[in-house]
N, C-alpha and C positions, 0 to 999 in steps of 0.2 A: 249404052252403059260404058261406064269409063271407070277404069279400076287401075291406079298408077299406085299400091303398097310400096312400102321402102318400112325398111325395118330400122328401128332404130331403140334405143336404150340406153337411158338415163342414172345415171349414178345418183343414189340416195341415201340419206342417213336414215338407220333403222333405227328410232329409239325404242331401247328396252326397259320395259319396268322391272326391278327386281320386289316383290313383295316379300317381307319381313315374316317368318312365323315365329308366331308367339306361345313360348310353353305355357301350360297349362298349370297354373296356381292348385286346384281345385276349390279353390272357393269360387264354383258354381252355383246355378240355382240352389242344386241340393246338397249343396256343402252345409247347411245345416236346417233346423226345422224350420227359422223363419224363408228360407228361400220360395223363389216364384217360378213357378213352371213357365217354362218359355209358352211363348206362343204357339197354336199349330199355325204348319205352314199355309199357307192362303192358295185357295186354289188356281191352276192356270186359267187365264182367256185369252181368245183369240178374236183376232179382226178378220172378218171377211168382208172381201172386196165384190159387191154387186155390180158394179160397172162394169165394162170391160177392162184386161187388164194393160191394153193399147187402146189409144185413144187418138185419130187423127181428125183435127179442126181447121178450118179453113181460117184465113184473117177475121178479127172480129167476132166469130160464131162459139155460141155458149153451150154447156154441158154439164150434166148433171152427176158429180162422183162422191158414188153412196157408199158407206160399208156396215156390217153388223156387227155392232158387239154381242160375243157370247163368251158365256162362261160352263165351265161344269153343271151348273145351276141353271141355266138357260137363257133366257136373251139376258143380256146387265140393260136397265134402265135406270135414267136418270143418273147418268152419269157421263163426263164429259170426253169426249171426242176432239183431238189438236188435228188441223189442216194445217198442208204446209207444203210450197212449190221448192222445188230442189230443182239445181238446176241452172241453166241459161234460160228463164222462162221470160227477161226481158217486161214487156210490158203486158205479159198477161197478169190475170188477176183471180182472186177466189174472192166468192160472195163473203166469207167469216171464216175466220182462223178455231176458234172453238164453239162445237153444237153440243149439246147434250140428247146423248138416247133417245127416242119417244119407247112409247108401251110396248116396241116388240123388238127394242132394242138399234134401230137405223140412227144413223148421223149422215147427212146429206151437204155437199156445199156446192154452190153454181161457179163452174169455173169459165172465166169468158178469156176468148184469144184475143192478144192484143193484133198490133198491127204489122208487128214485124216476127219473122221467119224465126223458128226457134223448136227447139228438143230438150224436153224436163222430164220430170217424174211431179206427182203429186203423192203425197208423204201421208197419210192417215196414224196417228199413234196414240194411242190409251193406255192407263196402267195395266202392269202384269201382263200385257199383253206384244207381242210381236208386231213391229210395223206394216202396215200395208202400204204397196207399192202401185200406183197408176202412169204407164207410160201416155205422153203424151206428144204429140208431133203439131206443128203450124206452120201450116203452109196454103199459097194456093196453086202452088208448081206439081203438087199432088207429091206420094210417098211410095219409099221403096225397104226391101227389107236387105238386113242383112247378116250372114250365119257364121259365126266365128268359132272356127275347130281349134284347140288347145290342145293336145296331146302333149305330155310331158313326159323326155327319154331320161331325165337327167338323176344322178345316185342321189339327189335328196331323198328324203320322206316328206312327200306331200299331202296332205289331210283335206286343204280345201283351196278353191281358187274363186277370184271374181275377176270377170271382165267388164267393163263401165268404155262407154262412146262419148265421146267429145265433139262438141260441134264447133268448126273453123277453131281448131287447135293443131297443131304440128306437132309430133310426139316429142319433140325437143325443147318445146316450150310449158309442157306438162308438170314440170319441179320449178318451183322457187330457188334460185342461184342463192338467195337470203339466209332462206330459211330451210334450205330443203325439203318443203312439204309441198307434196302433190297436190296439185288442183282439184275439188270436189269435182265428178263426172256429171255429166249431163243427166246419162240416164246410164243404170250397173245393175248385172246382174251378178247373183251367185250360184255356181255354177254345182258348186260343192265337189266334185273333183275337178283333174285336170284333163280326165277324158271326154269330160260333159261336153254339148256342143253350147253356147249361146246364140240365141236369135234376138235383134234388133228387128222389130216389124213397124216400127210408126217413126219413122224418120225420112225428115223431107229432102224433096229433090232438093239439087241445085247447089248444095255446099257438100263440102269435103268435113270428115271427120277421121277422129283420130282414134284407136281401139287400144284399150290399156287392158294389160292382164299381168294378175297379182296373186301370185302363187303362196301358201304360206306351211310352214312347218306345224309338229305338234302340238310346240309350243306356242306356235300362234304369231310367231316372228316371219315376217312377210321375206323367204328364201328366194324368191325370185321371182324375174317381171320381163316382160312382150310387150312390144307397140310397133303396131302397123298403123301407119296414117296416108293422107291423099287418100281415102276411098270414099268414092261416090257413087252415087246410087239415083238411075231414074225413076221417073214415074211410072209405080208396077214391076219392078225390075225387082231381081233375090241375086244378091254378089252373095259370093265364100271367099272367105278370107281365112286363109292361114296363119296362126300367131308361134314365133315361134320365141320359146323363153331362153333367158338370160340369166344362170344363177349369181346370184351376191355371192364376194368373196366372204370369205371369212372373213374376223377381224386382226388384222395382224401387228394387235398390239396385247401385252401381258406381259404377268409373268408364271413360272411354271417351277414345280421342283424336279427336279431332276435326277435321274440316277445312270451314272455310265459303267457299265461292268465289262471287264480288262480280262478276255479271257486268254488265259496265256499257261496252258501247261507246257507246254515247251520248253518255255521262261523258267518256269518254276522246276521240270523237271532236271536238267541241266546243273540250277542252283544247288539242289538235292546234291546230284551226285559231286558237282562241287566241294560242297561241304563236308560230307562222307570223304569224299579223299583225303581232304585237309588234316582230317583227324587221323586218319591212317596213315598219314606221313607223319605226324608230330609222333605215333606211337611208335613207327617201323624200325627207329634206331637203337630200340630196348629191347626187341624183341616181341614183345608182344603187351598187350594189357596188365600179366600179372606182373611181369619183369619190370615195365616201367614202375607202378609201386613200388618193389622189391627195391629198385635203385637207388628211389628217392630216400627210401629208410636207411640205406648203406649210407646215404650223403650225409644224413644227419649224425649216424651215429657214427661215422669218422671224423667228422668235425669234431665231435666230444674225445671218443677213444679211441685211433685208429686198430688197435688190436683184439677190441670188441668186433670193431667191422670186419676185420680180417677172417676173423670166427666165423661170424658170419655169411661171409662172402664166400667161404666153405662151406657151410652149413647149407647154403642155396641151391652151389653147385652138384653135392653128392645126395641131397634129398630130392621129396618128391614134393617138396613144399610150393615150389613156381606152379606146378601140377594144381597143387591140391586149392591154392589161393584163384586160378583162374576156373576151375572148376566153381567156388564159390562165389565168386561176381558173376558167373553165366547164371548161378541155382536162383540168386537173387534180382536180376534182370540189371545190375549195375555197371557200374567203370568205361571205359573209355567208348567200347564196341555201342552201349546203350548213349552215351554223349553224339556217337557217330548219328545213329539212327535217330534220335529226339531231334536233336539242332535238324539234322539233313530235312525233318519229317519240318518243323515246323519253318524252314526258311521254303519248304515247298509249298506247306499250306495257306501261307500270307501268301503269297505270290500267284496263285493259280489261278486266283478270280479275284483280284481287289478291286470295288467300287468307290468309284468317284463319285460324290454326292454335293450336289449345289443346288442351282437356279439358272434357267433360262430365260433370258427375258426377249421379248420383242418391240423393236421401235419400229414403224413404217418409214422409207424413206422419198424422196420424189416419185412417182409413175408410180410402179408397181412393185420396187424393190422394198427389200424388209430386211434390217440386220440381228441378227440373233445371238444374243452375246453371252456365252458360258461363262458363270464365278460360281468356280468350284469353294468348297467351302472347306470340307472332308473327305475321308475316306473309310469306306468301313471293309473289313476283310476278317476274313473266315482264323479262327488258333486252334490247335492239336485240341483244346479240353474243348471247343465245339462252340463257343462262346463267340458271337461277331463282335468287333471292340472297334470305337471309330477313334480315327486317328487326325488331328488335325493336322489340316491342309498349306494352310497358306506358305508356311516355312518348307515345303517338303515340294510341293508339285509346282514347275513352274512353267509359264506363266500360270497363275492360276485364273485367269480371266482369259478366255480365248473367243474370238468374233467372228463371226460365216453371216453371210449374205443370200438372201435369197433367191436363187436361178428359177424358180418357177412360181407362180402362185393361180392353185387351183382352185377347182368348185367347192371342195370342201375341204380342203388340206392345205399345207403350207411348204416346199420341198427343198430345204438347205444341201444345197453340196458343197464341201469345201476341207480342210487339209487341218486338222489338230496335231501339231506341233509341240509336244512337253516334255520336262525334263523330272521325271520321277525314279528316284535310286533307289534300286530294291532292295541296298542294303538299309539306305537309311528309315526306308517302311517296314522292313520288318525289326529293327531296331524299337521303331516306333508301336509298332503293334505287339509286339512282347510287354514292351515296357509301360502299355496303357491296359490289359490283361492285366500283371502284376502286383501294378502301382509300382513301378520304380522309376528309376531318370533313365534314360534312353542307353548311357555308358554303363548301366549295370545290368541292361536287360539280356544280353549273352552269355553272361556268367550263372545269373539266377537261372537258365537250361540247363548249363552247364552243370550246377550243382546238384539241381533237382538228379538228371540223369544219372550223375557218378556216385552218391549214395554213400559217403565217406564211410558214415555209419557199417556198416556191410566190411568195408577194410579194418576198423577202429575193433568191431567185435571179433574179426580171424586173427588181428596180432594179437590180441587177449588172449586167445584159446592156444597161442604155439607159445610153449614154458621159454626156451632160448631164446626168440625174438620179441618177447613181451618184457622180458628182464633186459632186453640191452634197448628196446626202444618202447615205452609206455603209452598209455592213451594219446596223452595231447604230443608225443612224438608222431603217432601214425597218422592223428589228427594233420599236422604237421606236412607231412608226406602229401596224404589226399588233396591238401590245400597246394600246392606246389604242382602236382599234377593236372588239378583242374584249369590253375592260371595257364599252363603248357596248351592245353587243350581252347582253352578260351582266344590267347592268343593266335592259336594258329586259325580259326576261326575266326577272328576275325581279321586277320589277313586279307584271307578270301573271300570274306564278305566285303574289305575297302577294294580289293580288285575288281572284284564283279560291279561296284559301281561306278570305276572305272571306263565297265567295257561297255557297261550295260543301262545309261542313267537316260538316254534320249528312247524317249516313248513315242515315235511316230506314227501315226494311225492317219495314214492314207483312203482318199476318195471312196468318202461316206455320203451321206446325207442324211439328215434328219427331218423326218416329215411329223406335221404339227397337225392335229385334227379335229376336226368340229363332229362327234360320235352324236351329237343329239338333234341337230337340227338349228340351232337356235344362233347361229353365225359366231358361236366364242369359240375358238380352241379350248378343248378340253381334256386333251389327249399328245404323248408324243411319245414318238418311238424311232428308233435308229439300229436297224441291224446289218446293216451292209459294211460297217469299219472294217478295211482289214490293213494292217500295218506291222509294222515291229517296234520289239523293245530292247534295243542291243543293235551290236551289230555281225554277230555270229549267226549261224544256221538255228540254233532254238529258238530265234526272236520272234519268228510269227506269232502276231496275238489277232485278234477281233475284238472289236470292243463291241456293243451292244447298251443304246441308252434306251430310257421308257421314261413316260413322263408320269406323275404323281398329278394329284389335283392344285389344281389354278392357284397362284399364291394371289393373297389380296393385292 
């Protein structure tokens, strides 16, 4: 016995069919009266193989390979029977390619060995009915079998496998370099898992053959393949051969939609207290929320009458009116302290988790590398009233195309590591995300917080109600006031919003990877996800963020 294996595996194109479904119109059979009941369905048959289902002949020496049609109904007669050599069968021969039934339903045909050394199958086939298989061997060096174990370790899902023998084939000669399509086998069995064992038992001495095993998914997309070849086999002799499988990579081209989420309360907490200060320093030089009002109405009505003011300006001092006014923007939830909290709250809540929204696509490059190239498109991010609002990208995040290469490429995955590098201003996103909530233009979207929170109204209706500062300053004077304090407030806000972009505009998200995955079996990516980002956004102590991307389904 001589048994030289060498394992080897060949790269193949898998074509896939994608089939089209078609919705349903209902105008069916009984979409109305004249309709036609479909047919019933026709019942199964099957062939049975009388013969044996190995068959070994010597040169020249003839054979008789019978089989039965039946049906539910019982034998099928008179009707036709296809023969047919598969195979390397060379110059053997069959008596007639098509018999018909007799009365207890056989179909028989003389098959004669030619003159040279050869391993086929002979093929029986009839309607509705499943092929029948006859292995056959020719030789006069006599025949050996052999037992090929398959076990499959690998994280596919495997449903079914075949393994098929080749005679004087090399397994590296098994694909057409053209066409990429494999060579029909001599003689294949199917094994129906990958734990089954396959036996080869009527193959002749004297040549080498090559054992091909084809592994395939649910879908029915052939996921992986084994070939051991050089095995021979004497006369009388039982080799075992080990196949050991190869999964296909995934396809590492598409594209994908993508979503990268920026988690950074850090970032966002920071900005908060940021902003909360900002305001409390624009107010601290007045004294407090009411007194800034109170000021602004002194400014106005000395500008008119300085000796009204002065009135005034006593009136403030020896009442309890600074009292009673701050009292009333607390009862109301308004003024500067509610500007502090609103702005602070919503520069936290854009900023905490803003996603990045694009497409990933993939091109394959020489060997086995594959570049992965990020164009972001948008961004969508969380507002105080609860509303996610997207914010377009191109002008805001930059580069908004970013490219990583692939470092690995597995059995069922695809595993990018590499370094996103961007420049996103937090203030100019939350600018942007106010202002697309709103509808306003980006330069008015901190004042429209602004105004919301300070609630002029609330001021407008306490100067009404005090008799001495309603006669020296009116509606549209307090009106007035309110408006002068908000720009105070806006402006110092956004101060501290152009500083923090300033400190804070580079978005580094260091050594990640993004893994791309085939979840069904069928070799397309269909899946991505990335949770290992971790980086900063800034360059102070609150910058740590993670990012965290997931992929959407496959764009056309």
């Amino acid at each position: 016995m001589k048994l030289r294996p060498r394992a080897v595996f060949g790269s193949v194109l898998v074509a896939i069919a994608f089939a089209a479904a078609c919705a349903d119109d209902g105008a069916g059979p009984d979409a109305d009266a004249g309709g036609v009941d479909p047919p019933p369905p026709q019942p199964a048959r099957r062939l049975v193989l009388e013969t044996p289902a190995a068959m070994t002949l010597a040169l020249g020496q003839t054979a008789e390979i019978a089989v039965r049609y039946e049906g539910d109904e019982g034998a099928v007669v008179g009707e036709p029977v296809r023969f047919a050599l598969v195979g390397s069968a060379h110059d053997s021969t069959l008596s007639a390619l098509d018999v018909v039934t007799d009365g207890s339903g056989r179909a028989a045909v003389t098959l004669t060995a030619g003159g040279v050394v050869a391993v086929f199958q002979v093929r029986a086939s009839a309607e509705r009915a499943a092929p029948a298989y006859a292995d056959v061997g020719v030789s006069d060096e006599g025949f050996g079998t052999v037992i090929v174990e398959a076990p499959y370790h690998g994280t596919r899902a495997v449903t079914s496998a075949r393994v098929a023998a080749y005679a004087n084939l090399p397994c590296d000669r098994l694909v057409d370099p053209a066409t990429n399509e494999t060579s029909p086998p001599d003689v294949e069995r199917d094994v129906g898992s990958t734990d089954a064992t396959a036996v080869f038992s009527a193959l002749p001495s004297g040549i080498r053959y090559a054992l091909l095993g084809r592994a395939y998914g649910p879908s029915g997309v052939e996921v992986a393949r084994g070939c051991v070849d050089r095995v021979e086999v004497g006369p009388g002799e039982q080799v075992s051969v080990q196949l050991v499988w190869i999964p296909h990579e995934i396809r590492s081209e598409g594209g994908f939609g993508v979503s990268a989420r920026v988690l950074a309360l850090g970032r966002a907490q920071a900005a908060r207290a940021r902003v909360r200060a900002a305001v409390g320093g624009a107010v601290a030089p007045w004294g407090g929320d009411a007194s800034m009002y109170l000021n602004e109405v002194l400014a106005d009505v000395d500008a008119r009458d300085p000796r009204v003011a002065d009135d005034l300006r006593a009136l403030f001092a020896s009442s309890s009116l600074t009292g009673d006014l701050a009292v009333a923007l607390a009862s109301a939830s308004a003024g500067p302290w509610r500007v502090a909290s609103d702005a602070g709250d919503t520069v936290a809540t854009v900023l905490s988790a803003p996603t990045m929204r694009g497409t990933l696509n993939l091109t394959p490059r020489s060997g086995r590398s594959v570049d992965a190239l990020f164009v972001f498109a948008g961004i969508h991010t969380d507002t105080p009233s609860g509303e996610v609002v997207h914010v377009p990208a191109p002008d805001l995040l930059t580069p908004a195309t970013v490219a990583l290469v692939a470092e690995r490429n597995a059995e069922d995955y695809l595993d990018f590591v590499g370094t996103l590098n961007l420049v996103l201003p937090p203030a100019a996103l939350v600018r942007r995300a106010i202002a697309s909530e709103l509808g306003v233009s980006d330069d008015l979207a901190m004042a429209r917080v602004v105004e919301r929170a300070i609630d002029c109204e609330t001021f407008v209706d306490w100067t009404e109600a005090q008799g001495q500062v309603a006669a020296a300053c009116d509606a549209s004077c307090a009106l007035a006031a309110c408006g002068r304090v908000s720009e105070q407030l806006v402006t110092a806000i956004e101060d501290e919003l152009t500083s923090l972009d300033e400190e804070a505009s580079d978005l580094s998200v260091l050594g990640g990877s993004v893994v791309v995955l085939d979840t069904t079996g069928d070799l397309l990516p269909d899946a991505v996800s990335g949770d290992g980002w971790r980086g900063s956004w800034g360059r102070d102590g609150d910058s740590r963020v993670t990012l965290v991307i997931a992929g959407e389904t496959a764009a056309p």
